[in-house]
C-alpha positions as CSV (number, residue, x, y, z in Angstrom):
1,X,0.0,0.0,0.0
2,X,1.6,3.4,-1.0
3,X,0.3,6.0,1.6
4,X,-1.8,8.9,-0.7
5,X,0.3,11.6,0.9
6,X,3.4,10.5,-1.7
7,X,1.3,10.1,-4.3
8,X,-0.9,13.6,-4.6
9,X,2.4,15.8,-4.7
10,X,4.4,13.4,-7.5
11,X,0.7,13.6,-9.5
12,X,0.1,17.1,-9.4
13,X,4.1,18.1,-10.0
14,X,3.5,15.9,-13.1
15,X,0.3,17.6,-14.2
16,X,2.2,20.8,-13.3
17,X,5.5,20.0,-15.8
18,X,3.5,19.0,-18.3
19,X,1.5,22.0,-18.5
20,X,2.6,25.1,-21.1
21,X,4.8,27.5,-19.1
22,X,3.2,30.7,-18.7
23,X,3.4,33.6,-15.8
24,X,0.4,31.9,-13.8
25,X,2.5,28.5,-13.9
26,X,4.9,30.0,-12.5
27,X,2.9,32.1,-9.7
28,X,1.7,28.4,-8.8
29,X,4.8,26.8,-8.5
30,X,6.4,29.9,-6.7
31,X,3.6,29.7,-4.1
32,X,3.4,25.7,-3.7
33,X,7.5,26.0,-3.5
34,X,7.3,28.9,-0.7
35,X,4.3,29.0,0.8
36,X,1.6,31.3,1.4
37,X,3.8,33.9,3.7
38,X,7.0,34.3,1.5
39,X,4.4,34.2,-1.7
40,X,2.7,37.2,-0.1
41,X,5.8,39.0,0.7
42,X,7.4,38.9,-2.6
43,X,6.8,39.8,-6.5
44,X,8.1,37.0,-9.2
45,X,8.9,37.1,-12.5
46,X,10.5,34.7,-15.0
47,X,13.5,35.9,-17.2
48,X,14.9,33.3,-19.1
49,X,16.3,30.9,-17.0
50,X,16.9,33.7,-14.4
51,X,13.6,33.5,-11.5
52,X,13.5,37.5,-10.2
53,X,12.4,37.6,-6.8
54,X,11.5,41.2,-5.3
55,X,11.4,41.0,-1.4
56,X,9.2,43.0,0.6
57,X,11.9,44.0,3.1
58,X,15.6,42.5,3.3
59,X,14.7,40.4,6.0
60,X,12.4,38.4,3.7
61,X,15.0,38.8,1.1
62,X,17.9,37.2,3.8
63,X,15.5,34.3,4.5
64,X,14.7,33.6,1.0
65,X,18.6,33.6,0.3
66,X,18.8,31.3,3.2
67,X,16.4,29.0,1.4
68,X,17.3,29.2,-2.2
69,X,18.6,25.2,-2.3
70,X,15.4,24.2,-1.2
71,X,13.3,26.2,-3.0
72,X,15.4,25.7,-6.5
73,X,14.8,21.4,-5.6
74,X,11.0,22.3,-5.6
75,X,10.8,24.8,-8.6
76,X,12.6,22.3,-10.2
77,X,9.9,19.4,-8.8
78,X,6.6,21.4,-10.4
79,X,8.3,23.4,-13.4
80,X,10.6,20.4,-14.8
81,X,14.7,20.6,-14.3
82,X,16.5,23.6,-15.5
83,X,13.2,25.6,-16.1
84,X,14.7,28.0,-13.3
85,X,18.6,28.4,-12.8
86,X,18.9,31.2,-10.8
87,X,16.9,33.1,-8.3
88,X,18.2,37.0,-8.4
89,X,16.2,38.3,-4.5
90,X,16.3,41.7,-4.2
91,X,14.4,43.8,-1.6
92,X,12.4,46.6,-2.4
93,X,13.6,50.0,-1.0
94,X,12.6,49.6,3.0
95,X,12.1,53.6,3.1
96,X,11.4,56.9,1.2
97,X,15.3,58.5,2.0
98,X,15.3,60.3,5.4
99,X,15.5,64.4,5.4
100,X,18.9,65.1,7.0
101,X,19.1,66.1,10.6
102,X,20.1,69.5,10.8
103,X,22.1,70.5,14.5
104,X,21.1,72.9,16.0
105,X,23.3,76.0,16.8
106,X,24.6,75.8,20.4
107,X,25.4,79.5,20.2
108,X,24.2,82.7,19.0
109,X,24.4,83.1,14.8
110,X,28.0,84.2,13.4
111,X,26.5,87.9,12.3
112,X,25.9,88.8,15.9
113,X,29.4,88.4,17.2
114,X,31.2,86.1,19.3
115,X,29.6,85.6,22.8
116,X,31.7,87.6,26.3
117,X,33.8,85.4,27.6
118,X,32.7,85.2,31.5
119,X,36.5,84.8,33.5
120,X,36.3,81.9,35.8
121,X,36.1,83.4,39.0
122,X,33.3,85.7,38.1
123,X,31.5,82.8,38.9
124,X,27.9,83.5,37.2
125,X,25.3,83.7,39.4
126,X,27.6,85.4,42.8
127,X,25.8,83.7,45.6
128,X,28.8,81.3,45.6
129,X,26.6,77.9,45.4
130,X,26.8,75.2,43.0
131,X,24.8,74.7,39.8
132,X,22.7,71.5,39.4
């Protein structure tokens, strides 16, 4: 007795490889290959041989590096041997570019002067006690 759990993936990979190759083949195999999470986090497209993977974020795009032998064995399961090559992940930009910070001025602007220097034992406030 074969148990139906090895059976239904070897059928449908067959019906899968046999079928012309087109972008929603592809979409399929991408998503059977990854799962629904990583599917929903990333854009596919095929380009030649070349599988171009656009990551939400680059933590997506470091695990899907992590996982590119497995998922290349599985592609190659549902699509047929050598349909896909390479997987080229890129993340998409994480941010819009932050305005620069601008410090502010500690003292008064250049066109006024410099600031009095106060000698050290003039002492600032005269009632001889400490500042906190």
């Amino acid at each position: 007795m074969i148990p139906v759990q090895t059976i239904v993936p070897a059928a449908l990979a067959a019906i899968v490889r046999k079928a012309p190759l087109t972008e929603e083949k592809v979409g399929f195999a991408w998503r059977t290959a990854v799962g629904a999470a990583v599917a929903a986090a990333t854009e596919i497209a095929l380009d030649g041989t070349t599988l171009r993977v656009r990551a939400r974020d680059r933590a997506w795009q470091r695990e899907i590096e992590r996982s590119v032998a497995t998922i290349r064995t599985r592609l190659d399961d549902l699509l047929g041997a050598g349909v896909v090559r390479y997987l080229d992940v890129t993340a998409a930009a994480a941010e819009e570019p932050r305005r620069p910070v601008v410090p502010r001025r500690a003292t008064a602007p250049a066109a006024a002067g410099p600031a009095p220097k106060i000698p050290p034992s003039a002492g600032g406030s005269g009632s001889g006690r400490r500042r906190r």
